[in-house]
VEXTORRO-140488 format. One line per field, with one value per residue (C-alpha): x, y, z. Coordinates in Angstrom, 3 decimals. Last residue first. Example, Ala and Ser with C-alpha at 12.3 -4.5 7.8 and 13.67 -1.06 7.14 Angstrom:
BEGIN
xx = (13.670:12.300)
yy = (-1.060:-4.500)
zz = (7.140:7.800)
***
This chain:
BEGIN
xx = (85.954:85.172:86.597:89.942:89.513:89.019:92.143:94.176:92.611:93.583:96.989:97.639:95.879:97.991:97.670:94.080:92.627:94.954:93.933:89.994:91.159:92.730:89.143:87.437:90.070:89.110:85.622:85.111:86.834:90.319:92.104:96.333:97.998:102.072:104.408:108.252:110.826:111.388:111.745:109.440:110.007:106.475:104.807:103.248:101.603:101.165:98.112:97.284:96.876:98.496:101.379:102.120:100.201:102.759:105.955:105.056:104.657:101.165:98.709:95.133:92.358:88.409:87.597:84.257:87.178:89.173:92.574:93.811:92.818:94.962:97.869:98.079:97.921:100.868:102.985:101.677:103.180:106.994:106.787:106.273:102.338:101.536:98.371:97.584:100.952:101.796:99.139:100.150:103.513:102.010:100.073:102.951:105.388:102.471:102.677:99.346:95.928:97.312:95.720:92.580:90.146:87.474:87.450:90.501:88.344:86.171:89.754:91.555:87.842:88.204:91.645:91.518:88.003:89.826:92.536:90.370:88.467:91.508:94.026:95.266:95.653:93.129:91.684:91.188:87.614:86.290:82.861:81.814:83.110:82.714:79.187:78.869:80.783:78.845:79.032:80.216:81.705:82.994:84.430:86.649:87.648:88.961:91.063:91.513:95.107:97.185:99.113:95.840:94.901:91.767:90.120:87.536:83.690:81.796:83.630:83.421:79.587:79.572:80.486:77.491:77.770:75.000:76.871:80.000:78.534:79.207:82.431:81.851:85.364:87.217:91.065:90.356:91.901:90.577:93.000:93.002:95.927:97.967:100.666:98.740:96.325:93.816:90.460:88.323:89.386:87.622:84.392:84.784:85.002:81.890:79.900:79.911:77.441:75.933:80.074:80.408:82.768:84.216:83.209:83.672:81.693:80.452:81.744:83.838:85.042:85.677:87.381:89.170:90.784:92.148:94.098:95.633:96.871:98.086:100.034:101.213:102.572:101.652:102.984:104.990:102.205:100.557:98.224:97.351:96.477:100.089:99.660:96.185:97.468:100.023:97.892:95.540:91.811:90.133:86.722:83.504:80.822:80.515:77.731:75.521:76.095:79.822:83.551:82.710:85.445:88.741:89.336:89.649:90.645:91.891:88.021:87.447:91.024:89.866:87.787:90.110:92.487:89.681:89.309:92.735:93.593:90.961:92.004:96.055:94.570:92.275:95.450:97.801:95.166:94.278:95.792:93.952:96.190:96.090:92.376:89.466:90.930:88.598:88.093:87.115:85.265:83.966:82.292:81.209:79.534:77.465:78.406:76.867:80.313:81.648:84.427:85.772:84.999:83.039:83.610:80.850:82.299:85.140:81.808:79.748:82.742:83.850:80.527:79.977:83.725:82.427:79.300:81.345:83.522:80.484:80.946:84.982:86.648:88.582:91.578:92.366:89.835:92.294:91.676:87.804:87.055:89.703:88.153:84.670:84.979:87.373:84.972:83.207:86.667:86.391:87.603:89.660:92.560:92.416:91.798:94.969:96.831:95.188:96.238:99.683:100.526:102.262:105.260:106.166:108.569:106.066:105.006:106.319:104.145:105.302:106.113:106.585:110.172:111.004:114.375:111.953:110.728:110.146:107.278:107.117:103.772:101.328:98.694:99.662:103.125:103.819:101.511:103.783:102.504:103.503:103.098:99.905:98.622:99.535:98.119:94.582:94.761:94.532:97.282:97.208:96.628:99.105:102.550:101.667:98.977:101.367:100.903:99.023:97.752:98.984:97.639:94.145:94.008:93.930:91.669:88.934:88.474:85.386:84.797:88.343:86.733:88.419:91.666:91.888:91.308:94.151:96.628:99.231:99.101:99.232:98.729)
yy = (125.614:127.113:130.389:128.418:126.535:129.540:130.785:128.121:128.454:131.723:131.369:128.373:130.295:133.346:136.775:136.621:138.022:138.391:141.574:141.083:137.482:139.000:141.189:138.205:136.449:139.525:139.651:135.785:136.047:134.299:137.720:137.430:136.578:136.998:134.694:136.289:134.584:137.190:139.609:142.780:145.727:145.326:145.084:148.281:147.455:144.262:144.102:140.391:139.080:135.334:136.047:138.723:135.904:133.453:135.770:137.641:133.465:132.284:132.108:131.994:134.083:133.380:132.984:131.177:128.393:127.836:126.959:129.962:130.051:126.737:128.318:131.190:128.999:126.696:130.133:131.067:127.153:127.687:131.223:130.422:131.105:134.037:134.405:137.628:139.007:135.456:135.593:139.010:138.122:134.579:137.640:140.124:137.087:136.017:139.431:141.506:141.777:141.499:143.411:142.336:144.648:142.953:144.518:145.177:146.098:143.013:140.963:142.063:141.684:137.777:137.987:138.846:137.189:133.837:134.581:135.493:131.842:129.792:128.267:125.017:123.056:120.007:117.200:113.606:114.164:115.260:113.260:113.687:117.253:118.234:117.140:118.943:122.613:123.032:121.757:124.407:127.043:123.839:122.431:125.518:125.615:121.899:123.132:121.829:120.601:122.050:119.436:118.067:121.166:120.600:124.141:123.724:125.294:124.333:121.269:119.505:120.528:119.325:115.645:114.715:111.465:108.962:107.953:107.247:104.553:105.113:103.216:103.093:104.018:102.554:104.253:106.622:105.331:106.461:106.097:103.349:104.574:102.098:102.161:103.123:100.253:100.707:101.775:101.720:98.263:97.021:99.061:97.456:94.062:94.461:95.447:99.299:102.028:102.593:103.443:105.854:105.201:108.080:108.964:107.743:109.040:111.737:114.159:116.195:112.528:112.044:115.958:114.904:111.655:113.734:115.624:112.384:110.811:113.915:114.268:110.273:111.707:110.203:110.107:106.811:105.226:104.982:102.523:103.149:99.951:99.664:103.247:103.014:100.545:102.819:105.960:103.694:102.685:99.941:99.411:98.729:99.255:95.499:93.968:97.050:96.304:97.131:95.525:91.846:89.743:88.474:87.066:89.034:92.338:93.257:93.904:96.717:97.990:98.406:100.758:103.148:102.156:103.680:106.521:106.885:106.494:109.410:111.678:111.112:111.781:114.514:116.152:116.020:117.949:120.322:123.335:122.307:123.014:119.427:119.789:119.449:116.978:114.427:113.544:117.114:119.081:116.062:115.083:118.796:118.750:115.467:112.429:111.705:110.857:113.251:114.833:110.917:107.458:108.683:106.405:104.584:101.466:101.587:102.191:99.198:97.209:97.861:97.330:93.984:93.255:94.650:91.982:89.090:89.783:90.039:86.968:87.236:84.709:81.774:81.655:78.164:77.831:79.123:77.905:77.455:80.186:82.705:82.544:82.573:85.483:87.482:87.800:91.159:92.635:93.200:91.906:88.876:89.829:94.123:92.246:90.844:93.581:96.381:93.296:93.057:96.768:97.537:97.823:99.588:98.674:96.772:94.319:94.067:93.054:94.318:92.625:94.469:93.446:96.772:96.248:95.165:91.952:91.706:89.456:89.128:88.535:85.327:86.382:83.379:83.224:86.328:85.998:83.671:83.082:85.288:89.023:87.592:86.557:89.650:91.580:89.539:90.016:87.709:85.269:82.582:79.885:80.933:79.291:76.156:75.853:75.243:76.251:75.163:78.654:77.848:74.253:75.028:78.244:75.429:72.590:75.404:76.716:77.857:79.562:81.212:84.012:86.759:84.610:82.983:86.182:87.624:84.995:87.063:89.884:93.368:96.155)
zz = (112.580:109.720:110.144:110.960:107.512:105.453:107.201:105.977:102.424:102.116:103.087:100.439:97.735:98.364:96.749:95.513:98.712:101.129:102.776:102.401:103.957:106.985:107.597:107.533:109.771:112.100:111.898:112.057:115.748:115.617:117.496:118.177:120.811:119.646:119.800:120.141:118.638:115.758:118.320:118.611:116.334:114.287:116.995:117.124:113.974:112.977:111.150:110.190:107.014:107.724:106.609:109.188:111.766:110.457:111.013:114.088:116.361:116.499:119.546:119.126:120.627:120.358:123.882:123.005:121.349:124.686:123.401:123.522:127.282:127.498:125.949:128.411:131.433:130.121:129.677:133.142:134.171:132.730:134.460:138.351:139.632:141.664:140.502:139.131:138.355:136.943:134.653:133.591:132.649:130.905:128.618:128.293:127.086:125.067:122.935:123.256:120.630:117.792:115.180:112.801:114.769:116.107:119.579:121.835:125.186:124.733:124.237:127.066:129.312:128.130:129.268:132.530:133.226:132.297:135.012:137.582:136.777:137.270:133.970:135.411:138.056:139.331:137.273:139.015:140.429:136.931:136.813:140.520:140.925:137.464:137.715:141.125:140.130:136.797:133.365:131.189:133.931:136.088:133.160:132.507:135.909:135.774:133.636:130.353:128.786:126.286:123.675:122.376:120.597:119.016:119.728:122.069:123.127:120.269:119.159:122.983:123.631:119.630:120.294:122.202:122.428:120.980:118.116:119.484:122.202:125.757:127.413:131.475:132.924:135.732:136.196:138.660:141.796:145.427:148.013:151.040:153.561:155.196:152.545:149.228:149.295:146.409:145.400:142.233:140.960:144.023:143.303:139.907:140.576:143.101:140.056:138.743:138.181:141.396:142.245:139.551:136.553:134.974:131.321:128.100:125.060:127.089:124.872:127.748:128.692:125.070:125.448:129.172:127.025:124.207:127.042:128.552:125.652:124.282:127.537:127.721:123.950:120.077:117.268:117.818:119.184:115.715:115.458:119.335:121.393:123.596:124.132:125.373:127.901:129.011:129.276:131.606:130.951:132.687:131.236:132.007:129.358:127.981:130.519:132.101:135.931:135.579:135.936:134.668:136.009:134.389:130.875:127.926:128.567:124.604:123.799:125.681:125.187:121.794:122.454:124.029:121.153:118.472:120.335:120.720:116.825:115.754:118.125:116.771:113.303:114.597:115.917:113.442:111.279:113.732:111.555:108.200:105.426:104.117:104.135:106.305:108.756:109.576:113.290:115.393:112.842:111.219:115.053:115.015:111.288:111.998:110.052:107.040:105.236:102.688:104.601:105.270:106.456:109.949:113.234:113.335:112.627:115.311:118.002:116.661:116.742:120.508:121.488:119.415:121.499:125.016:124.952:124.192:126.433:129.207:131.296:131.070:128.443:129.910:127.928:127.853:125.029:122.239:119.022:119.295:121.960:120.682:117.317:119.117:120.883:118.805:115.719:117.212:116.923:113.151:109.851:111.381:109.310:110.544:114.425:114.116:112.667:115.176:118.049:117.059:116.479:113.303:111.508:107.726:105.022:103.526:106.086:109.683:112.731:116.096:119.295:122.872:124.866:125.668:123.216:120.402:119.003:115.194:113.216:109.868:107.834:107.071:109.655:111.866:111.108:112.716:115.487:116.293:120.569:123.708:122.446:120.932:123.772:126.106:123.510:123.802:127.715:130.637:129.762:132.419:129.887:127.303:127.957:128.911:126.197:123.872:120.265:117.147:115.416:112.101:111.959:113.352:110.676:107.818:109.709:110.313:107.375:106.572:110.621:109.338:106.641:107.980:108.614:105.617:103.388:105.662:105.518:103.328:105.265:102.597:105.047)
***
C-alpha cells in the first residue's frame, strides 16, 4: 500500500521514542473506546502510518495512498505486520484501553487463522479450501466470489481482535465473538464489493465449515449468555449474534465444496442442512435460518433431472422451473425464482442456470429452445457427461470457452 511509517511501525518495540511522538493524543477522547476501529476513527491514524486520511459523509475514516483507500484497522494491522502485535502496542501507547482478559488470546487466534489462509494455486492447501478461496483462472465463474469469501473470513477474524476491552464471551479464552453484517462490513478490504446478503450467505458456508459456528449456552461465560438474549418490549428473545471462532485449518471445508456452488448471492435452506446434517444439529446450530427451497421442491427437480439424463440439452427454461415451484408451493413469483437459484446452487443437484446465449456458446444443444426469448435463462445440466460432451463440441474452436468449462468440471 506504500505507508511511509510502515518499517517503523512493524518494528516499533526498537523505537519507542519515534512512534511515542506520532501517536501522542488525549486520553479524553479515547478512554471509553471499546473497539480498535472506534480508536482509530477517533485519533490521526493518518499521521501515524505516514499516509492521508479522509472522513466520509457516514462519518467512517479511510486511509488514502495511491489513488486507492482503505480500511483503518486492515492498514494498521498491514504496518504492525500482524494482529498478534496489538496487545502490547495498544498497551504501551494506549493503556486507557483496558484490554479484555482474553485479547490477547483472540489476536494469536486471529493471526494464526489470516496466516493460514492459502497464498495461491500452488500453496499446500487442500483441493476444497482452493476450490472455494483461489480462483482458478481469470475465467473461473466463482472468481468474484472467492475474493469477497476470502475478505470475510479474514474480517470475521478480525473482529476478534477489533473488541478490545469488555468481558470474555466464552469458557475457551479468544473464541467468542460478536458477529453482525455491520461489523463485518466495517472489517472487509473491500466493502464496496460486497452486499449485507453476501455477507450473510458466506457466513451459513463457514458455519457449514465449522469454522464459525453458533454459540451454545455450555459454551459461553455469563457475558455471553447475556449477549445471547435481549429485551424486545416485555418479551426476552433469543439473539444470535455469539459465535465461537474455530481455527481454518481444522474445518472441514470440503462438506461445504462438495455439496455447494460458490454463489454467495443465493442463500441455503435450512432444508438443505437438515438433509446434510440432520434435523437436531440444524436445529441447535441453524436456529436463525428459515425459508427457502423445501424438500417437495428438491424431489421435483432432482426426479427432472434423472428423467432428462446426461444429455448436453437444457433441461427446462427457469420461467417453467419458478412456474412449477409455485404450483407446488404456493409461493408468489419473485421468491420461486429465489427457490430455483438455490437448487442450482446445490452442487449433488448438478444444474446451473445461464441465459440461451452463454449456454449456446458454451456447447450446449439447444434444440427446442431455440425460439425462446433472448431474456430467457435456461436450466441447463453441469454433470461431467454433459460439459464433456460440450467440450467434444468445442474442441479447438474457443480457448476461452474451453477453459471455462474445464474449470466447471473441476469444481
Amino acid at each position: 500500500m506504500g505507508y511511509k511509517n510502515k518499517e517503523l511501525l512493524t518494528n516499533w518495540a526498537n523505537n519507542i521514542d519515534k512512534v511515542a511522538e506520532l501517536t501522542k493524543h488525549s486520553t479524553t477522547r479515547t478512554a471509553r473506546k471499546t473497539r480498535l476501529s472506534e480508536l482509530l476513527n477517533t485519533i490521526s491514524t493518518g499521521k501515524i502510518l505516514g499516509a492521508k486520511e479522509r472522513k466520509e459523509l457516514n462519518g467512517k475514516k479511510f486511509i488514502l495512498t495511491s489513488n486507492s483507500k482503505a480500511n483503518p484497522v486492515q492498514a494498521f494491522i498491514e504496518c504492525l505486520g500482524s494482529p498478534e502485535q496489538l496487545p502490547a502496542f495498544l498497551k504501551q501507547f494506549y493503556p486507557e484501553m483496558l484490554q479484555r482478559k482474553d485479547y490477547k488470546q483472540a489476536c494469536a487466534i486471529a493471526t494464526s487463522n489470516i496466516l493460514q489462509m492459502p497464498s495461491g494455486r500452488g500453496s499446500g492447501a487442500s483441493q476444497a479450501v482452493k476450490g472455494l478461496f483461489i480462483p482458478a483462472n481469470k475465467y473461473d465463474p466463482w472468481r468474484d466470489d472467492k475474493k469477497l469469501l476470502t475478505d470475510i473470513w479474514q474480517a470475521v477474524n478480525l473482529i476478534a481482535a477489533n473488541q478490545v476491552t469488555g468481558h470474555q464471551l466464552s469458557k475457551e479464552p479468544g473464541r467468542g465473538i460478536y458477529v453482525t453484517k455491520d461489523l463485518i462490513m466495517d472489517m472487509l478490504e473491500h466493502p464496496e464489493k460486497a452486499t449485507r446478503t453476501k455477507v450473510a450467505n458466506a457466513l451459513v458456508l463457514m458455519r457449514v465449515a465449522g469454522a464459525i459456528h453458533l454459540a451454545q449456552p455450555d459454551e459461553l461465560c455469563d457475558a455471553g449468555k447475556k449477549l445471547m438474549e435481549f429485551n424486545n418490549g416485555s418479551k426476552l428473545v433469543k439473539s444470535h449474534h455469539v459465535y465461537i471462532l474455530g481455527d481454518f485449518n481444522n474445518s472441514d471445508w470440503d462438506l461445504v465444496a462438495s455439496n455447494f456452488n460458490l454463489s454467495l448471492n443465493t442463500q441455503i435452506s435450512k432444508e438443505m442442512l437438515i438433509q446434510l446434517f440432520g434435523e437436531q444439529v440444524a436445529r441447535d446450530y441453524f436456529p436463525d435460518l428459515s425459508g427457502g427451497i423445501g424438500k417437495t421442491e428438491i424431489n421435483f427437480f432432482m426426479d427432472i433431472k434423472a428423467q432428462k439424463g446426461y444429455i448436453n440439452v437444457p433441461i427446462m427454461t427457469a420461467k417453467s422451473a419458478a412456474d412449477t415451484v409455485s404450483s407446488i408451493s404456493g409461493v408468489k413469483d419473485r421468491t420461486c425464482r429465489q427457490y430455483v437459484s438455490e437448487i442450482c446452487n446445490v452442487r449433488p443437484v448438478e444444474m446451473e442456470k445461464m441465459s440461451k446465449s452463454e449456454a449456446k456458446r458454451l456447447g450446449y444443444l439447444i434444440g427446442d429452445y431455440k425460439d425462446t426469448k433472448p431474456a430467457e435463462k435456461l436450466i441447463v445440466p453441469t454433470t461431467k457427461e454433459a460439459l464433456r460432451m460440450c467440450l467434444e463440441k468445442l474442441a479447438g474452436k474457443n480457448d476461452k470457452l474451453e477453459n471455462q468449462l474445464k474449470t466447471r468440471m473441476h469444481r
